[in-house]
LOTOR-401173 format. One line per field, with one value per residue: x, y, z of N, C-alpha, C in turn. Coordinates in Angstrom, 1 decimal. Example, Ala and Ser with C-alpha at 12.3 -4.5 7.8 and 13.67 -1.06 7.14 Angstrom:
2
n.xx <- c(13.2|12.8) .
n.yy <- c(-5.7|-2.2) .
n.zz <- c(7.8|7.1) .
ca.xx <- c(12.3|13.7) .
ca.yy <- c(-4.5|-1.1) .
ca.zz <- c(7.8|7.1) .
c.xx <- c(13.2|12.9) .
c.yy <- c(-3.3|0.0) .
c.zz <- c(7.8|7.9) .
end
This chain:
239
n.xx <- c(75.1|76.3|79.7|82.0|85.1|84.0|81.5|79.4|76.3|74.0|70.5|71.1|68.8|65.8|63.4|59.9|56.9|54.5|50.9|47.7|46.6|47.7|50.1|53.7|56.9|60.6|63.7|67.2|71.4|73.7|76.8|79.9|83.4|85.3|87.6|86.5|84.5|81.5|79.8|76.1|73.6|70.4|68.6|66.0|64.4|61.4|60.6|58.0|56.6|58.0|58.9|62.1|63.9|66.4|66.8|69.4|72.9|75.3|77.5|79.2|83.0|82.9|80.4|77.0|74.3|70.5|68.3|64.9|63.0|59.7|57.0|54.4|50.8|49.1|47.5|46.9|48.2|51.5|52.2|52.8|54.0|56.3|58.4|60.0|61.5|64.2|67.1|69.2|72.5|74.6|78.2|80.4|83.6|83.4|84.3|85.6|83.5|81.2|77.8|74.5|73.4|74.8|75.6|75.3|74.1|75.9|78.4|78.3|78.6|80.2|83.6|87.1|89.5|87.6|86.2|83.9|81.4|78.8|75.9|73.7|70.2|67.6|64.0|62.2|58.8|57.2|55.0|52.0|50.9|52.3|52.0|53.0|55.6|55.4|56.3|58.4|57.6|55.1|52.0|49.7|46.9|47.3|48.0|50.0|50.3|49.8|48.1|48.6|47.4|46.8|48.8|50.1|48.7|48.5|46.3|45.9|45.5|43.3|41.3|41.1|40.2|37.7|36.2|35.7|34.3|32.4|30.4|28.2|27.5|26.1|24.1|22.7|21.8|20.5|18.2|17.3|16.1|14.0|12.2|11.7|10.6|8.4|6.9|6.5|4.3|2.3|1.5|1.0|-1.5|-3.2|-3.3|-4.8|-7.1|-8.1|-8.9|-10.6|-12.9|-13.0|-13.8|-16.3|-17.8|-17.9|-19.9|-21.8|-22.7|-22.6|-24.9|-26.9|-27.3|-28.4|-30.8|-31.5|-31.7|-33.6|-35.8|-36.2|-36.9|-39.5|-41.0|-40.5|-42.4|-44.8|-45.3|-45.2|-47.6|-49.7|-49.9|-50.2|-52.7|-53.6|-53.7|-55.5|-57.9|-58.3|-58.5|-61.0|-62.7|-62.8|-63.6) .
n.yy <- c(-96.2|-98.6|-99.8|-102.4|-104.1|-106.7|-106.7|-105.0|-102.8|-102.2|-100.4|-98.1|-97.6|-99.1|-98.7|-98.6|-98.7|-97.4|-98.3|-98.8|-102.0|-103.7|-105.4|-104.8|-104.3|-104.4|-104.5|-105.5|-105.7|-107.5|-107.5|-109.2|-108.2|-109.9|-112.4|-114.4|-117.0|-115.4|-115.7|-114.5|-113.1|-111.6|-109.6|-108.5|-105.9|-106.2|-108.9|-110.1|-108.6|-108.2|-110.3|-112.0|-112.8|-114.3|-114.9|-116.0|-116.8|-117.2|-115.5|-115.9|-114.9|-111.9|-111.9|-111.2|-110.7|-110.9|-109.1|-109.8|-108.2|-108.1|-106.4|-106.9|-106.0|-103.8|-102.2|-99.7|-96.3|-95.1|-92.8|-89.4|-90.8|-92.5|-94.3|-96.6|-99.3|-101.5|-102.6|-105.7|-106.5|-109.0|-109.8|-112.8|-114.1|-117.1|-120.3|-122.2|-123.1|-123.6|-123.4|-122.4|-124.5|-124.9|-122.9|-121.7|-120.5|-120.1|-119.0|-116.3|-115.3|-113.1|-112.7|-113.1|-112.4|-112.7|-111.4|-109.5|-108.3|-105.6|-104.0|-101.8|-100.9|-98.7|-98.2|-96.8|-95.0|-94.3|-92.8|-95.1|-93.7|-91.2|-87.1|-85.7|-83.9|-80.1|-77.9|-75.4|-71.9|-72.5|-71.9|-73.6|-75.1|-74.6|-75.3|-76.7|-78.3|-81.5|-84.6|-88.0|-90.9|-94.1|-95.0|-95.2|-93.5|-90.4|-87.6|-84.0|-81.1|-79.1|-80.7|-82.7|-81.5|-80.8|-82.6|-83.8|-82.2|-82.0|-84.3|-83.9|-81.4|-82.4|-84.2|-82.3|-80.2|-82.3|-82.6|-80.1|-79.8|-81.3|-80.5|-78.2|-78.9|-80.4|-77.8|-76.4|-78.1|-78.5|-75.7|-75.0|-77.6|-75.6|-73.5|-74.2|-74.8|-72.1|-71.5|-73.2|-72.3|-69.9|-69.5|-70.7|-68.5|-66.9|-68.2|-68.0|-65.6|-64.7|-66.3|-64.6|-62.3|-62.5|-63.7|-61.3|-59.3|-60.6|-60.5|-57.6|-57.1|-58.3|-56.3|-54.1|-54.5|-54.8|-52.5|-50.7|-52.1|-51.1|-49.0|-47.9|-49.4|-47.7|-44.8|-45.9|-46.4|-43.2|-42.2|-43.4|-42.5|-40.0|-39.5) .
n.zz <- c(22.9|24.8|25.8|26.9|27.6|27.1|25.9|23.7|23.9|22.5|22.2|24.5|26.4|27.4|25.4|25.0|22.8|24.7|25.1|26.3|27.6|25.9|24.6|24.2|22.6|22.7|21.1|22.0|21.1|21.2|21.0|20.6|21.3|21.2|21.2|22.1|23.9|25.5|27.8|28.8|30.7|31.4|33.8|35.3|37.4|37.7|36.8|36.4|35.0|32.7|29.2|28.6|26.0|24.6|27.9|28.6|27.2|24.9|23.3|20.2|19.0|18.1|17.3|16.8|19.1|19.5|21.7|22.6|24.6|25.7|27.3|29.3|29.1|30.3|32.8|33.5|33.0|34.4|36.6|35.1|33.0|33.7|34.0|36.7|36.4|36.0|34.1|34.0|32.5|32.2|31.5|30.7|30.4|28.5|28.9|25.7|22.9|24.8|25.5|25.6|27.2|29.1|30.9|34.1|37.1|38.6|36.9|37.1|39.2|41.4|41.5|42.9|40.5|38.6|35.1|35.1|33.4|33.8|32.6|32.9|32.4|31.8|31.5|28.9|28.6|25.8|24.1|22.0|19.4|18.5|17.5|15.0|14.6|14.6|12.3|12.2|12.6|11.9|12.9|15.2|14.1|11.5|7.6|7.0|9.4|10.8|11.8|12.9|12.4|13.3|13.2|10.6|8.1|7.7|8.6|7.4|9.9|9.3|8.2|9.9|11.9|11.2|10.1|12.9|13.5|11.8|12.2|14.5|13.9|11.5|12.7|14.6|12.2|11.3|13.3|13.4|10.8|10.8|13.2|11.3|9.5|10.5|11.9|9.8|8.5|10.1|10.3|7.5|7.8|9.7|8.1|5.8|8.0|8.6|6.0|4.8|6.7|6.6|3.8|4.2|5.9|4.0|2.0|4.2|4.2|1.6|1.6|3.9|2.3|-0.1|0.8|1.7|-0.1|-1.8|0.2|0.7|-2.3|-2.6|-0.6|-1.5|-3.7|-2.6|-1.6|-3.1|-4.9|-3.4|-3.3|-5.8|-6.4|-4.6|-5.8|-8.3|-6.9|-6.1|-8.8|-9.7|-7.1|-8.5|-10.9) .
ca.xx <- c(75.7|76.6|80.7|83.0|85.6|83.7|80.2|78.7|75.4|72.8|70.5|71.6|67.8|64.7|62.0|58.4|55.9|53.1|49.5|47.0|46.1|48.5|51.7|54.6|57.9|61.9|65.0|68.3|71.8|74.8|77.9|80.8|84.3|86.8|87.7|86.5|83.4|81.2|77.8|75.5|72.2|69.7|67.9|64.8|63.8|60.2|60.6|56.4|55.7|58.3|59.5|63.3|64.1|66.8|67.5|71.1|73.0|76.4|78.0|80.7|83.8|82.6|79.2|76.3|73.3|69.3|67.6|63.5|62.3|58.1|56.2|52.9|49.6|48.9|45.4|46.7|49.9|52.0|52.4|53.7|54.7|57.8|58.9|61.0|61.7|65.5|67.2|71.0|73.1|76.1|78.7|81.7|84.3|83.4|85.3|85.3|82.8|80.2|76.3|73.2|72.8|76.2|75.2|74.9|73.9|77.3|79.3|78.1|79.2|81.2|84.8|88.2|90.5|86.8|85.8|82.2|80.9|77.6|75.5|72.2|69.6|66.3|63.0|60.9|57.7|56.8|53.4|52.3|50.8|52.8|51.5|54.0|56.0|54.4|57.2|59.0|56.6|53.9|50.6|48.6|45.6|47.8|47.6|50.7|49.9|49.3|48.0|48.7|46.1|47.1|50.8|50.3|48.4|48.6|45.3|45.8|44.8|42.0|40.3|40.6|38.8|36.3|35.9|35.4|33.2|31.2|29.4|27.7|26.7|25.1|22.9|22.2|21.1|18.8|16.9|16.6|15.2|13.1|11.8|11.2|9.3|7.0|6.3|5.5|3.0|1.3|1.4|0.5|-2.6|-3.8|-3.9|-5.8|-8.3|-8.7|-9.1|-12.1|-13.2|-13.3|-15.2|-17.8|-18.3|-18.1|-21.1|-22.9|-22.4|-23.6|-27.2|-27.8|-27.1|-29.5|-31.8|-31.7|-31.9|-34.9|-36.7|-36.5|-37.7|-40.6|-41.5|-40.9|-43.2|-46.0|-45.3|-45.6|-49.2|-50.6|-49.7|-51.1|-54.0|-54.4|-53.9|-56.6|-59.1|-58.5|-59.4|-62.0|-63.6|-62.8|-65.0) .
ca.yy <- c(-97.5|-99.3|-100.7|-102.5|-104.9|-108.1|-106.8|-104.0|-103.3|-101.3|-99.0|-97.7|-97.6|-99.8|-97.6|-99.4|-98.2|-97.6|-98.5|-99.2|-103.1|-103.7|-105.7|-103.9|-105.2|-103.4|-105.2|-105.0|-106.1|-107.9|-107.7|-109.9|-107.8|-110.0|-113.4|-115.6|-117.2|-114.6|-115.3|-113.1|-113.2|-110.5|-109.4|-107.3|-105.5|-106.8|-110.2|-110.6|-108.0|-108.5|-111.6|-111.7|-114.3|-115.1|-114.3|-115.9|-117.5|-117.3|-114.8|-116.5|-114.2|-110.6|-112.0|-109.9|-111.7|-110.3|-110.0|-109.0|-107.6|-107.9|-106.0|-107.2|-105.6|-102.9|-101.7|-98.1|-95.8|-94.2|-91.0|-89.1|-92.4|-92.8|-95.8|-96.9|-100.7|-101.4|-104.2|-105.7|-107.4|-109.6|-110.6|-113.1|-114.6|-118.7|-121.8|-122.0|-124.3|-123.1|-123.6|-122.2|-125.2|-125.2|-121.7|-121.8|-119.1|-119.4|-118.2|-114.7|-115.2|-112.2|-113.6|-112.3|-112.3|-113.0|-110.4|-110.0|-107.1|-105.6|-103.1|-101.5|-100.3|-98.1|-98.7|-95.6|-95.2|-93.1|-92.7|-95.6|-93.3|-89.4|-86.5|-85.5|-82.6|-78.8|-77.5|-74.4|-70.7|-73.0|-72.1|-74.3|-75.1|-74.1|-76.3|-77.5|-79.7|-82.9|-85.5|-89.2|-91.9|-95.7|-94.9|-95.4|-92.6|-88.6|-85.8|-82.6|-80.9|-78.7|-81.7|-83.4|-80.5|-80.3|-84.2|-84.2|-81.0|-82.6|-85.0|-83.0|-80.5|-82.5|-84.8|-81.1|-80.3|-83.1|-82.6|-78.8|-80.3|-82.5|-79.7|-76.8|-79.4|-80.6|-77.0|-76.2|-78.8|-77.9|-74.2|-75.4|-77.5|-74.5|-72.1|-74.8|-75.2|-70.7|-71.0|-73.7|-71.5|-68.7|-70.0|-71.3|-67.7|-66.0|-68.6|-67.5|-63.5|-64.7|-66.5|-63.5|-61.1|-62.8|-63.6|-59.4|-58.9|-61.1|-59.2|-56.1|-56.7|-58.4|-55.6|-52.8|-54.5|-54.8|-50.9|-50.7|-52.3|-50.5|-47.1|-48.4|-49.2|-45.9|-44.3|-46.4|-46.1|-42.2|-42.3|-44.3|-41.8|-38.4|-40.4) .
ca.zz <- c(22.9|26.1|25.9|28.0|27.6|26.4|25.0|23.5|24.1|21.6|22.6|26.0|26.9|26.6|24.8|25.4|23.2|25.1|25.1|27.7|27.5|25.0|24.8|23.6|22.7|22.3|21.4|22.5|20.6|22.5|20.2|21.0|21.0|22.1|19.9|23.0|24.1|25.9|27.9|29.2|31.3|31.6|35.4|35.6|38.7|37.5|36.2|36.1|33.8|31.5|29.3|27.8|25.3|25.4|29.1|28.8|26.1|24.9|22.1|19.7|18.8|16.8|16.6|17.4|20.1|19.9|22.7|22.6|25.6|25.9|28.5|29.2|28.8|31.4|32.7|33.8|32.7|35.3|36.9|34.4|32.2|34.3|34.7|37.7|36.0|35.4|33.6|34.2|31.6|33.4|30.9|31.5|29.1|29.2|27.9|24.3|22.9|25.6|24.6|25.9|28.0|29.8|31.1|35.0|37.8|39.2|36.8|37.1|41.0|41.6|42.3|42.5|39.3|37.4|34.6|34.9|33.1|34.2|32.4|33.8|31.6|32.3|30.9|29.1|27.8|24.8|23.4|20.9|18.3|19.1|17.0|14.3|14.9|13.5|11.8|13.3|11.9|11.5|13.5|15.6|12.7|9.9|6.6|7.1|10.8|10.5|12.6|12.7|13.0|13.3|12.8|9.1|7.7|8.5|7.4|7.7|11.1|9.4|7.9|11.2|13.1|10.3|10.4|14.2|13.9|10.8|13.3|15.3|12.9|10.5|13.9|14.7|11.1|10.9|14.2|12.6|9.7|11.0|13.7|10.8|8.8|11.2|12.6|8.2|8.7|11.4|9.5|6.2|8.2|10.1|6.8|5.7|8.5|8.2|4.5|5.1|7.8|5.6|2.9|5.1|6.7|2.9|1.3|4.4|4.2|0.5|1.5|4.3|1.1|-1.0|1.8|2.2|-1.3|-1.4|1.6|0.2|-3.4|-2.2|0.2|-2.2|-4.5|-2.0|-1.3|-5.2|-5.3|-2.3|-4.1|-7.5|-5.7|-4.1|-7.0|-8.5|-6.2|-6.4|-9.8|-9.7|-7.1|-8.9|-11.7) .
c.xx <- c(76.5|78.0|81.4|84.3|85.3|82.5|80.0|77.3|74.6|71.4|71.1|70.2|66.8|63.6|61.1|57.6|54.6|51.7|49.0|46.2|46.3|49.7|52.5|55.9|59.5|63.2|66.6|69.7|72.6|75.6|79.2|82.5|85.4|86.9|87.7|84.9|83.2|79.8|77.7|74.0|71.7|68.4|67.3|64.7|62.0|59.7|58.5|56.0|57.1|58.8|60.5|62.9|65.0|67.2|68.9|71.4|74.5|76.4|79.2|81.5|82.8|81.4|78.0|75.3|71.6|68.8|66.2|63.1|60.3|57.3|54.6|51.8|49.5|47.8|46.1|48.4|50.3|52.0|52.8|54.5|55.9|57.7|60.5|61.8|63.4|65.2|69.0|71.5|74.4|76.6|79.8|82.2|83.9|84.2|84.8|84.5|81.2|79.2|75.3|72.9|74.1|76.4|74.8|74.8|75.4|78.2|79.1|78.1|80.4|82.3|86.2|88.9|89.2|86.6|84.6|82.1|79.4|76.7|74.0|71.7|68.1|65.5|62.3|60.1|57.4|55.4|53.5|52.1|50.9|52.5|53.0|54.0|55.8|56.1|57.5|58.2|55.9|53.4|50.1|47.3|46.0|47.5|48.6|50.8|49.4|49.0|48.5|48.0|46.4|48.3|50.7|50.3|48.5|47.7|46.0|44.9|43.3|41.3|39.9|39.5|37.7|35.3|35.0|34.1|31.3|29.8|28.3|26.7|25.4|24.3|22.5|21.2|19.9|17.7|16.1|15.8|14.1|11.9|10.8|10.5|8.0|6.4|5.3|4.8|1.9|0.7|0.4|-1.0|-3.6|-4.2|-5.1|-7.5|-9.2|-9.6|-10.4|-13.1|-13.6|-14.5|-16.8|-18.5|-18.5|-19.3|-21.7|-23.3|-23.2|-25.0|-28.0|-28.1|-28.8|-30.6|-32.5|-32.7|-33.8|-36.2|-37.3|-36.9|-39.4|-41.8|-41.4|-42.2|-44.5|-46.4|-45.7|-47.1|-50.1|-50.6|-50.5|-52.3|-54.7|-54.7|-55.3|-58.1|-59.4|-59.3|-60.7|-63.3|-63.5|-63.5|-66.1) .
c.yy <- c(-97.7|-100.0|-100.8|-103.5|-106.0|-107.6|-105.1|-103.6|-102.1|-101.8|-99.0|-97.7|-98.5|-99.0|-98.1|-98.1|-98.1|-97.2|-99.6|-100.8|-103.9|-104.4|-104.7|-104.4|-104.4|-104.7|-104.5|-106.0|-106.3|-107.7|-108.1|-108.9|-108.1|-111.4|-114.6|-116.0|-116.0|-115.3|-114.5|-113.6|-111.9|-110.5|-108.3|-107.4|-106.1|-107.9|-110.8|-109.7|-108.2|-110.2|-111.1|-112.9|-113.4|-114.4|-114.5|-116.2|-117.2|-116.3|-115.3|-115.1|-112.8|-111.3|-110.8|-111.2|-110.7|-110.8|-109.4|-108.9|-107.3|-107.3|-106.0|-106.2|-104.5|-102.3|-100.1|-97.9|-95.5|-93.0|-91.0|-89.6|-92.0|-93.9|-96.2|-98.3|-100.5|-103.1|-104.3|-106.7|-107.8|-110.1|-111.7|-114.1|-116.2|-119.6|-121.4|-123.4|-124.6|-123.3|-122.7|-123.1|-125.5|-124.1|-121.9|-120.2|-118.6|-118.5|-116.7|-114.4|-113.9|-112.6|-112.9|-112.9|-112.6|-111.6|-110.5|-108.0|-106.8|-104.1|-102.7|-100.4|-99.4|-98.2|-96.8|-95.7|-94.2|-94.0|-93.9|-94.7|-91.5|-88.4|-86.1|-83.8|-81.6|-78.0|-76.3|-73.5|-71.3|-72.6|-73.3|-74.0|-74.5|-75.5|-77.7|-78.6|-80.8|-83.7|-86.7|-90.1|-92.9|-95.7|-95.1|-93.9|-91.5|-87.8|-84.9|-81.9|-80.1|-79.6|-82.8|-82.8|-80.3|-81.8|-84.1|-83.2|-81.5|-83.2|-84.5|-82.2|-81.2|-83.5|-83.3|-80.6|-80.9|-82.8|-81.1|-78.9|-80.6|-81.3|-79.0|-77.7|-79.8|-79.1|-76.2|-77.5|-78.6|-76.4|-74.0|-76.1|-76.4|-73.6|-73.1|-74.9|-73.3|-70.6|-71.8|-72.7|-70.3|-68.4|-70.3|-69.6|-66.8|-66.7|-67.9|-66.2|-64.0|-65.1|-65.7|-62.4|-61.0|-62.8|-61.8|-59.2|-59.1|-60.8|-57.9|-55.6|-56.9|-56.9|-54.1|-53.2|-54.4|-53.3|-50.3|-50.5|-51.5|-49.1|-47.6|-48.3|-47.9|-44.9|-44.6|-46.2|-44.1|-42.1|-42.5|-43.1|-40.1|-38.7|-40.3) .
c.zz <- c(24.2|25.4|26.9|27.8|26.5|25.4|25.1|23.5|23.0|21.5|24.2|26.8|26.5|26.5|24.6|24.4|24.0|24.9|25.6|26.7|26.3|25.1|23.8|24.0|22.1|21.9|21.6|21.5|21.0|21.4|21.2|20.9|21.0|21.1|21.2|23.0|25.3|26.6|29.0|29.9|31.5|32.7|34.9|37.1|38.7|37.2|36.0|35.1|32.3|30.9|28.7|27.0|24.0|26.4|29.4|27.7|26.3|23.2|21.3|19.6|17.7|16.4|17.1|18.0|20.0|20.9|22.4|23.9|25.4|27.2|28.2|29.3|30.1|31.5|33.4|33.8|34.2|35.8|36.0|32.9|32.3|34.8|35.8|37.3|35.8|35.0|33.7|33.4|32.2|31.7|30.7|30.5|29.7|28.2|26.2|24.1|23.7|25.1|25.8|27.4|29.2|31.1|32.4|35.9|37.9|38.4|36.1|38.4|40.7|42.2|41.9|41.7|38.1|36.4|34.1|34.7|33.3|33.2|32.7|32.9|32.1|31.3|30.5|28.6|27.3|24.2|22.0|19.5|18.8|17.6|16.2|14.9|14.3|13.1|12.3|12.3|11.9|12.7|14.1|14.8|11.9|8.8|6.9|8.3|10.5|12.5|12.1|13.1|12.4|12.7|11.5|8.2|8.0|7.4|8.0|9.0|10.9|9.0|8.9|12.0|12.4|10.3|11.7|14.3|13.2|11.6|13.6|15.0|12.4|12.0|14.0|13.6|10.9|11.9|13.9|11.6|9.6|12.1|12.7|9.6|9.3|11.5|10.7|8.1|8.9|10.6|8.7|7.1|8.9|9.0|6.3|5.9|8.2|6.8|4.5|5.8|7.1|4.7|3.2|5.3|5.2|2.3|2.9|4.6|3.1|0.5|2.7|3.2|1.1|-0.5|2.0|1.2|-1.6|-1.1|0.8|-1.2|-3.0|-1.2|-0.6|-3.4|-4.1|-2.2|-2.7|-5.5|-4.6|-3.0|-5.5|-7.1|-5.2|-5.2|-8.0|-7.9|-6.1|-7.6|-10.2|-8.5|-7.7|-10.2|-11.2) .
end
């Protein structure tokens, strides 16, 4: 907390979360300390990227004042996400009765016997969605690590890495799948075409057999008759 005399200011810093192409928005709290009228205007070193509202106004006695601070959308972080931005709160005791609209540049003119209080703030940027902290003994990929996803929810860091791994695997898997069934296809058709192939060449081993078989009754029975006959005709002359 920022104090001085007339106002108090809370936080002492403006803390931006950041994210790329994103608005992001902090507020700040004036509190009045003194039992007078109080106003206040608020200076950026950047006045295009950010908006105040309200940039001035007036604080009654022991009240408190919000201000919201908005920083516009940004297409690329910083080195480092260091921000060089400042912001300056002027505050100066005014008439009582004072309004909003009464509120001029001048009287935040630096003048002698005035009491113009000034406080100067720095701008930082922390991560919009920061990884929750691994408890002290805990491991990198222990049970207890967590992640955080959409600031709401938090898994577990092994069901993250198993998550992210899952993917992959199972697209992998299927083209193995899909591979080691086509190639038992192909397999299964080839045994196929052998097993046709086969058969073919085993009926015709079977009608040279028979063909053999065939041959060689016929020709022993010739050889048969011719001897019969000899035989016969022996007989026939020892008669």
């Amino acid at each position: 907390m920022s104090t001085g005399d007339l106002l108090s200011i809370q936080p002492t810093e403006l803390k931006f979360p950041f994210e790329l192409r994103k608005q992001s928005s902090c507020s700040m709290q004036l509190t009045n300390k003194t039992d007078q009228y109080v106003a206040f205007k608020v200076k950026t070193t950047n006045p295009k990227k950010y908006c105040v509202r309200p940039n001035n106004g007036v604080v009654l006695p022991g009240a408190t004042c919000n201000v919201t601070v908005t920083m516009q959308a940004q297409k690329e972080a910083p080195p480092d996400m260091q921000c060089k931005d400042k912001f300056l709160i002027q505050g100066v005791i005014a008439p009582h009765g004072t309004t909003t609209k009464d509120i001029t540049p001048e009287m935040f003119n630096k003048e002698e016997g005035k009491v113009l209080e000034e406080f100067k703030m720095r701008v930082v940027y922390i991560p919009a969605n920061p990884p929750s902290p691994v408890p002290e003994g805990s491991e990198e990929g222990s049970p207890g690590a967590s992640l955080v996803e959409d600031g709401n929810r938090s898994v577990s860091l092994p069901d993250a890495v198993t998550k992210s791994l899952m993917e992959p695997v199972e697209k992998t898997s299927s083209v193995e799948t899909w591979s080691m069934m086509s190639k038992l296809t192909e397999e299964k058709a080839s045994a196929l075409q052998q097993n046709q192939k086969l058969r073919n060449e085993l009926e015709l081993l079977r009608r040279e057999i028979n063909k053999r078989r065939d041959g060689g009754f016929s020709l022993l029975f010739v050889v048969l008759i011719g001897l019969l006959g000899l035989l016969v005709g022996y007989f026939i002359k020892m008669t």
